[in-house]
C-alpha positions as CSV (number, residue, x, y, z in Angstrom):
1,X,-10.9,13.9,149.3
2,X,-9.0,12.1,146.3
3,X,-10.9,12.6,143.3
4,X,-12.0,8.7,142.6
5,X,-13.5,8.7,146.3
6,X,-15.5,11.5,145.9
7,X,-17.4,10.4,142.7
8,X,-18.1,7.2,145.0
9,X,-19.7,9.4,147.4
10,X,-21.9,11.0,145.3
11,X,-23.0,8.2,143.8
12,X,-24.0,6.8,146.7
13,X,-26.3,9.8,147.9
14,X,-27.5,9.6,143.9
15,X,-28.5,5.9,144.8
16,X,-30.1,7.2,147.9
17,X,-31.4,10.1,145.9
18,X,-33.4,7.0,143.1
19,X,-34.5,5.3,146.2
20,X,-36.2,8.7,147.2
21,X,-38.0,9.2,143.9
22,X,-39.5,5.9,144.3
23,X,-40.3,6.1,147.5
24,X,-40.0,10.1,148.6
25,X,-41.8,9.9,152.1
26,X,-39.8,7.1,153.3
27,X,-36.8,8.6,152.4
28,X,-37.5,11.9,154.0
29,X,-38.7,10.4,157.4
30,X,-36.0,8.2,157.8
31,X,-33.6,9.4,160.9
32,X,-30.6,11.7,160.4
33,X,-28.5,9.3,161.5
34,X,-29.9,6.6,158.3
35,X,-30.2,9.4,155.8
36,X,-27.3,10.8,153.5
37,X,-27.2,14.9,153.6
38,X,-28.7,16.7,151.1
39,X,-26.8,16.8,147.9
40,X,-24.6,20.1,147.5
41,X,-25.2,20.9,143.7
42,X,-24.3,24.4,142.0
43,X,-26.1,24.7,138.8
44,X,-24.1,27.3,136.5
45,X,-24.5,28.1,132.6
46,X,-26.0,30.4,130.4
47,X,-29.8,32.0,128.9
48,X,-30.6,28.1,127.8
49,X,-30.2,26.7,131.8
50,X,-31.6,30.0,133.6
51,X,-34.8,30.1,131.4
52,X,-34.8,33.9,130.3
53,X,-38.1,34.1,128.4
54,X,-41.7,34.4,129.8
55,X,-42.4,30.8,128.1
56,X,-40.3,29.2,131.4
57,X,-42.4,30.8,133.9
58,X,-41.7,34.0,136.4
59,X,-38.4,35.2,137.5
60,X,-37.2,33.4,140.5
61,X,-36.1,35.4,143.4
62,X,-34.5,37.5,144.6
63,X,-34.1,38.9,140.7
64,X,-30.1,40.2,140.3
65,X,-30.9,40.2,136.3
66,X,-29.9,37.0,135.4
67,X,-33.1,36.1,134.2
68,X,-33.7,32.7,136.3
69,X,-37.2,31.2,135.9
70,X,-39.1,28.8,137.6
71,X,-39.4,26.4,134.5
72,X,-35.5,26.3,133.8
73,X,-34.4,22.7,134.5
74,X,-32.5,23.3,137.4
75,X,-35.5,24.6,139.2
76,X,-37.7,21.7,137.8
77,X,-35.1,19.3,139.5
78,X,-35.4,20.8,142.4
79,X,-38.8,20.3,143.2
80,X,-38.3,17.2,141.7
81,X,-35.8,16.1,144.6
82,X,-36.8,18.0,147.0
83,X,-35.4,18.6,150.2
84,X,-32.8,16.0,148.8
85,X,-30.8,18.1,147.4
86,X,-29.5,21.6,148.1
87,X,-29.4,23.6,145.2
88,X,-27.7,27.0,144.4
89,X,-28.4,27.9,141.2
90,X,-25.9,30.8,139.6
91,X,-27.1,30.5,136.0
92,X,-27.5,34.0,134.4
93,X,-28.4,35.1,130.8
94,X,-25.5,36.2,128.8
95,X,-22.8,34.0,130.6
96,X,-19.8,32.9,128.7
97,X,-17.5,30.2,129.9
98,X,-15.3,33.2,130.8
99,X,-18.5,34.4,133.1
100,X,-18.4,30.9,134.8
101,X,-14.1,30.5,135.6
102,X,-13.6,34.2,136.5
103,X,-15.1,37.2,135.5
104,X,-18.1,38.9,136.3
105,X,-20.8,39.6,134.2
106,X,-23.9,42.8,133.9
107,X,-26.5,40.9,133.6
108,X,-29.3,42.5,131.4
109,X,-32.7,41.2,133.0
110,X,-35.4,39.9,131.1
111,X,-35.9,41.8,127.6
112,X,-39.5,43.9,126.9
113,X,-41.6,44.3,123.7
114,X,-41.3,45.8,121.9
115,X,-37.5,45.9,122.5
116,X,-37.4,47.5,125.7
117,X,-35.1,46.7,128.3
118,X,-36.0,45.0,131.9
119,X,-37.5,48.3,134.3
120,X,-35.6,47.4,137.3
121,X,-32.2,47.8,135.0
122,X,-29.1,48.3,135.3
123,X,-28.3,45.3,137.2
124,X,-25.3,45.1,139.6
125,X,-22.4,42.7,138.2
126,X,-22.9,39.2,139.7
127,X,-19.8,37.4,140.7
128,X,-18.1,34.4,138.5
129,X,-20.5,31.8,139.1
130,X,-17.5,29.8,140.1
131,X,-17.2,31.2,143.2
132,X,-20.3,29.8,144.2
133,X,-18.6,26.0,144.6
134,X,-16.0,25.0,147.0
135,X,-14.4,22.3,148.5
136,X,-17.8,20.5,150.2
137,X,-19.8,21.0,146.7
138,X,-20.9,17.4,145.6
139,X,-22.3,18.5,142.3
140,X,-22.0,20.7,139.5
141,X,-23.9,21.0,136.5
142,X,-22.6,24.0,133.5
143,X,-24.6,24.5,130.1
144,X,-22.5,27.3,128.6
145,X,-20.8,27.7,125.2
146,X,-23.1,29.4,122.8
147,X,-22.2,32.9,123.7
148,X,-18.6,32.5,123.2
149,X,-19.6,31.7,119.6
150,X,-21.6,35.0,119.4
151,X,-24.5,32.7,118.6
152,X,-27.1,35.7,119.3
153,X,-24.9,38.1,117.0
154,X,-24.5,35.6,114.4
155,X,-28.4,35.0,114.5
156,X,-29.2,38.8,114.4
157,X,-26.7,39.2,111.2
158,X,-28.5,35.9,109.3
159,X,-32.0,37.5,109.8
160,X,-30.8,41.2,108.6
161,X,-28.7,39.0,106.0
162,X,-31.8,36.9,104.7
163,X,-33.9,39.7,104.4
164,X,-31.8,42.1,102.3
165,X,-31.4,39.0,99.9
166,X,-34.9,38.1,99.8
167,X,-34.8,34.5,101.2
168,X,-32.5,33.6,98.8
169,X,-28.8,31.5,99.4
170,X,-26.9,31.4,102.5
171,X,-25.6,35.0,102.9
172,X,-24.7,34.6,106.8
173,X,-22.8,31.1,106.1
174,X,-20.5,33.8,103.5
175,X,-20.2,36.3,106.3
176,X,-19.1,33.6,109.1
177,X,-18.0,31.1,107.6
178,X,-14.4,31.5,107.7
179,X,-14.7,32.8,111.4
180,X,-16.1,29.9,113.0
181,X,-13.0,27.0,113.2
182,X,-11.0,29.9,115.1
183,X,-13.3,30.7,117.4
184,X,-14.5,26.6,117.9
185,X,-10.7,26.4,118.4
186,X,-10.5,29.3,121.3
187,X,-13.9,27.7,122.5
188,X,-12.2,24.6,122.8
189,X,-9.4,26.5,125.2
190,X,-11.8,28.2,127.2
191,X,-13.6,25.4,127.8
192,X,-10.8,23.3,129.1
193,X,-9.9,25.9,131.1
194,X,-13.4,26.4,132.8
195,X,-13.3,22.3,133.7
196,X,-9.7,22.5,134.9
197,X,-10.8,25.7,137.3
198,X,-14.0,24.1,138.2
199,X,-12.3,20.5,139.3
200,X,-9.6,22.7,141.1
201,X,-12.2,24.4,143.2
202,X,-14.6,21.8,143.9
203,X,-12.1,18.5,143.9
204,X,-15.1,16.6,145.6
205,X,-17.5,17.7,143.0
206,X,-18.9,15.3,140.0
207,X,-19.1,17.6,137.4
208,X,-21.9,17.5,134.5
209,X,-21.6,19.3,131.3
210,X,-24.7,20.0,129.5
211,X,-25.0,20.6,125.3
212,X,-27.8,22.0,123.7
213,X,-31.1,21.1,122.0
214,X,-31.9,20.4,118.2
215,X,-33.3,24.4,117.5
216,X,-33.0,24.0,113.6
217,X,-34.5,21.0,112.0
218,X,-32.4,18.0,110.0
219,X,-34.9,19.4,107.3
220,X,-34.5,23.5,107.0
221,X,-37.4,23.2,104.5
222,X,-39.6,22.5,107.5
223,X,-39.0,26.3,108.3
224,X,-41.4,28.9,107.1
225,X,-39.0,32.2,105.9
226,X,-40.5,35.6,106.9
227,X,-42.3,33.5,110.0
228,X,-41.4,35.6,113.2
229,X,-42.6,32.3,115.6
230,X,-39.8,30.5,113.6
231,X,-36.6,32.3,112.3
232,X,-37.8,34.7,110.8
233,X,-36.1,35.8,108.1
234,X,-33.3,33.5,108.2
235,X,-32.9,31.6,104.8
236,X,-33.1,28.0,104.8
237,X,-29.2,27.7,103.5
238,X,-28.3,29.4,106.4
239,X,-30.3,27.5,108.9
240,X,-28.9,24.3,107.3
241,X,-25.5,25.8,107.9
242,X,-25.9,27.3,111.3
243,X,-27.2,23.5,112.2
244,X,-24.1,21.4,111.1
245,X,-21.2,24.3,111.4
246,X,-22.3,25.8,114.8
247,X,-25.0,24.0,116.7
248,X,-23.4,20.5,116.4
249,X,-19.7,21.3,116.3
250,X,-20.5,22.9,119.8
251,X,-21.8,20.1,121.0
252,X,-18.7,18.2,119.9
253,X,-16.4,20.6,121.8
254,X,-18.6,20.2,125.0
255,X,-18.7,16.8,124.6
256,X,-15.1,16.1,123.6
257,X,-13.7,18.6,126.4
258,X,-16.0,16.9,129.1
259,X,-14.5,13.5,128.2
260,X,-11.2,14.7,128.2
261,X,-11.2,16.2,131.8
262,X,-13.2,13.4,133.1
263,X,-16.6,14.8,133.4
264,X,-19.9,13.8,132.3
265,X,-21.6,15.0,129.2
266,X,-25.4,15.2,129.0
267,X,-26.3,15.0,125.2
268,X,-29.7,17.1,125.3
269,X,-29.7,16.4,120.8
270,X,-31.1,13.2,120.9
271,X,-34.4,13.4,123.2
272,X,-34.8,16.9,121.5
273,X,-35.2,15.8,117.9
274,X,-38.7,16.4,116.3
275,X,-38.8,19.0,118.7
276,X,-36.9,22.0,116.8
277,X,-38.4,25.7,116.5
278,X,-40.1,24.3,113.5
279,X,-41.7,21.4,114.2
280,X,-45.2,20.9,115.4
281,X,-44.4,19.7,119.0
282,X,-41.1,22.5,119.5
283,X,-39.3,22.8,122.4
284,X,-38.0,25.8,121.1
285,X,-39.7,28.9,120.9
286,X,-38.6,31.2,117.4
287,X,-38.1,34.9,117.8
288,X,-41.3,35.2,119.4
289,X,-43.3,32.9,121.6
290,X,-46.6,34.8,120.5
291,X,-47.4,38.1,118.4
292,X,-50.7,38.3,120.3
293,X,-50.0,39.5,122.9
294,X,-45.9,39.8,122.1
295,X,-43.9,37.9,124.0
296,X,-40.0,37.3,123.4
297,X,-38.4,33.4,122.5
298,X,-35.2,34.4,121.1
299,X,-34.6,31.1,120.1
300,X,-34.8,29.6,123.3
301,X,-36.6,26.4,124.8
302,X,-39.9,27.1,126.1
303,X,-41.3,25.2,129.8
304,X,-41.7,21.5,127.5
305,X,-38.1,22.0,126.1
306,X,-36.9,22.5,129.6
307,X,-38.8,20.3,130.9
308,X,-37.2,17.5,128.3
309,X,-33.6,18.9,129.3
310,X,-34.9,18.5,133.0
311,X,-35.1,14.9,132.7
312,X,-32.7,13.7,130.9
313,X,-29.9,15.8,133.6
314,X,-32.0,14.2,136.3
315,X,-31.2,10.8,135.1
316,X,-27.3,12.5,134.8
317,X,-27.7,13.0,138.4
318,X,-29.3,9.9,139.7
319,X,-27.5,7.6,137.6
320,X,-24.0,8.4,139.4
């Protein structure tokens, strides 16, 4: 199906989809005959769309190590929708946009305190999570990009960093900084290349690209140093710098790459600010969710961060 028809198609079952969330029980007991099928939708991306840490809920199953959780948007739109949509969700911790066009990744599980590794590890590789669309796929949805960065490197290194220098400067923005507009560049290829793969082999398929939350505050000074349910001990330089040299130049590649190819970008930066790992009402969980008992965040967005993320792709969705 031409590419222009398609995205009419889908748009219609989103309109049916909107008329279902108003109405759910007349949409679901109209006949077969008056009712568009369920919407084919493959939700891949990384740790920040499968839900990883114990603050999104229990591992969904069957567990292949991916880390899926019942509080990771995707599976928050799916109840949401219901039976009208059919959703296959391939996200898995780790993945790069490498791990979404072609190659398989070893997934790792869900992490233990105190830094123990999952119990039912080693995990199997799972397949590219692009092989999960084809040619009757009406929707995907990908959140990936951080890990080609080595965003959970560079965050080890700045808390190892800002605690041999006492809290003191922006020794992690001296290590990296230089790196980072070479690998934004290769970013930017790899991206591309994961949209071009993904349109080739799912033509019908509206695809949605999803960025990623505020985690570090417009004001760093907001951020306690030394506080492990924050960053740690990450200076306040280099949280400033990891804001405005990584976090948001990602975005821009997502965002620019999405527009280039056609696709639609869901900006999760706006309905996320105030809600940082250091604000009162976070979204974002620090290091740790809780010392008492001890419980991972990794810098990840806890069940109201995915929840916020939830709604704003639902809108991506219904809104055609």
């Amino acid at each position: 199906m031409p590419r222009l028809l398609s995205r009419l198609a889908v748009a219609g079952t989103a309109a049916v989809l909107a008329a279902g969330l108003t109405s759910p029980t007349a949409a679901l007991a109209a006949k077969p005959a008056e009712r568009a099928r369920a919407l084919s939708w493959v939700a891949m991306g990384d740790s920040f769309t499968a839900g990883v840490i114990e603050a999104t809920g229990a591992e969904t199953e069957p567990r292949d190590g991916c880390a899926r959780t019942v509080e990771s948007y995707p599976e928050i739109i799916r109840r949401d929708l219901g039976a009208l949509t059919d959703l296959r969700n391939v996200s898995c911790s780790g993945a790069t946009t490498e791990n979404v066009r072609a190659t398989k990744l070893s997934p790792l599980g869900r992490p233990l305190p105190p830094l123990g590794t999952d119990p039912n590890a080693p995990y199997p590789p799972v397949p590219p999570q692009i092989d999960s669309a084809g040619p009757d796929t009406d929707l995907i949805t990908v959140g990936v990009g951080g890990n080609d960065l080595g965003f959970g490197q560079i965050l080890l290194d700045c808390i190892e960093l800002g605690a041999t220098h006492l809290g003191q400067g922006a020794p992690c923005k001296d290590k990296y900084d230089t790196q980072l507009p070479s690998r934004l560049g290769q970013l930017r290829t790899d991206y591309a290349a994961m949209l071009t793969a993904l349109q080739a082999k799912a033509p019908s398929a509206r695809v949605i690209t999803v960025g990623y939350p505020h985690l570090i505050p417009e004001d760093t000074t907001h951020c306690q140093y030394g506080d492990l349910l924050q960053f740690a001990t990450v200076t306040t330089g280099d949280l400033a710098w990891a804001r405005t040299a990584i976090l948001e130049p990602l975005n821009a590649v997502i965002a620019r790459s999405s527009t280039d190819h056609g696709d639609t970008f869901v900006d999760l930066y706006p309905a996320s600010a105030g809600h940082s790992v250091c604000d009162p009402d976070h979204w974002v969980d620090g290091i740790l969710t809780s010392v008492l008992p001890l419980r991972y965040g990794l810098v990840h967005p806890n069940a109201r961060g995915q929840a916020g993320a939830a709604a704003v792709v639902e809108r991506a969705i219904l809104g055609g």
